[in-house]
Structures are given as C-alpha cells and as structure tokens.
N, C-alpha and C positions, 0 to 999 in steps of 0.2 A: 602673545603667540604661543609660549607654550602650554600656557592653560587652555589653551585651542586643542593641542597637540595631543595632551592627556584625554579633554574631552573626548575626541576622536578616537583615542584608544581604547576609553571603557565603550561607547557605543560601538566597537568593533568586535570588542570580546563578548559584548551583551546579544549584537546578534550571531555571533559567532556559538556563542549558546542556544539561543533561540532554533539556530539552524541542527544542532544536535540533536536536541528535544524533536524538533520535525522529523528527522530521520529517524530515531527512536521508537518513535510514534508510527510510522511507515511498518519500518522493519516488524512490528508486533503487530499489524493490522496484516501483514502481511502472511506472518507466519499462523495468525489464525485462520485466515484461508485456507492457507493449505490444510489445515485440522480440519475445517470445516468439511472439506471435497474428500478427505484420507489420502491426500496427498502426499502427507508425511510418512507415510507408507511402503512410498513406490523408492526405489534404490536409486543414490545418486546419481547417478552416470544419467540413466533416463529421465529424473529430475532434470537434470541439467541440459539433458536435449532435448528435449520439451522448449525449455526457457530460451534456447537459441532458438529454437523453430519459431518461438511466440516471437521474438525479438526480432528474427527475417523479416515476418509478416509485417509485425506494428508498421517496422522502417520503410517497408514497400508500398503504405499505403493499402494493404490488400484490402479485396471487399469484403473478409471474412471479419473485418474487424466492426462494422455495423451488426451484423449476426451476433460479434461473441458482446460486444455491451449490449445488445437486447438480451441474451441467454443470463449475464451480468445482474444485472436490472434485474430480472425476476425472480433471479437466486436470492439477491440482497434483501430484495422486498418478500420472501416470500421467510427467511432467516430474520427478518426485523419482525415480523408478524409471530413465529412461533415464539420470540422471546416475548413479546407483549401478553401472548395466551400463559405463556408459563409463569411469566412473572405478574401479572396485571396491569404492565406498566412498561412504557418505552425503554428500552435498555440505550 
C-alpha cells in the first residue's frame, strides 16, 4: 500500500510538472502575440480593459467570437507563411 502511495505521489508531481511547462508554454505564446499586434505597446490600464472586455464577450457567448477566430486564423496563417518565406522552412 505504501509503494501505491509513493507511486501516486511522483505521478502527481510529474503531472503537476507537466502542467507548469503547459502554462509556461501559454504564457510565451501568449506574450508573443501581443509582440506580434504592438500590443506591448499600449499602457496597462487599457491592456487590462481590453482583456476584461474580451473576457465579457468570450463568457457571453457573443457572436463576435466567430468573427474574431476567423480574423485569428488568418493572422496565424498569414504569420506562419512569412516565417516559412523568411526562413525557408516551417517555423
């Protein structure tokens, strides 16, 4: 039983790792965005109501949210394509 107990303990720290690394991973995908757009730019306060506005919307369902993942989409795609011209090669 208690070699049970341990076992259960490193697979908790293991994903409990795992889960770090994800969000790490987010938070820098994330902040390149914002690099991306010159988001980084704009002064916190309006940052930050920006992000409650987007977060209104997401939670209501709104139907700008079909609009903004197609605008999404063709940013991403149009940002993966300049790296492939730049570089020659998928980034």
């Amino acid at each position: 039983m208690k070699a049970s107990l341990v076992t259960l303990e490193s697979k908790i720290r293991d994903l409990e790792s795992q889960k770090k690394k994800l969000i790490d991973q987010r938070h820098r995908e994330i902040l390149s965005l914002l690099s991306q757009t010159d988001l980084h730019l704009t002064d916190t306060k309006t940052l930050m109501g920006g992000f409650l506005f987007l977060s209104k919307e997401v939670a209501s369902s709104s139907p700008n949210k079909e609009a903004w993942r197609t605008a999404g989409e063709k940013f991403l795609r149009s940002s993966r394509n300049r790296k492939v011209k730049n570089t020659g090669s998928a980034a």
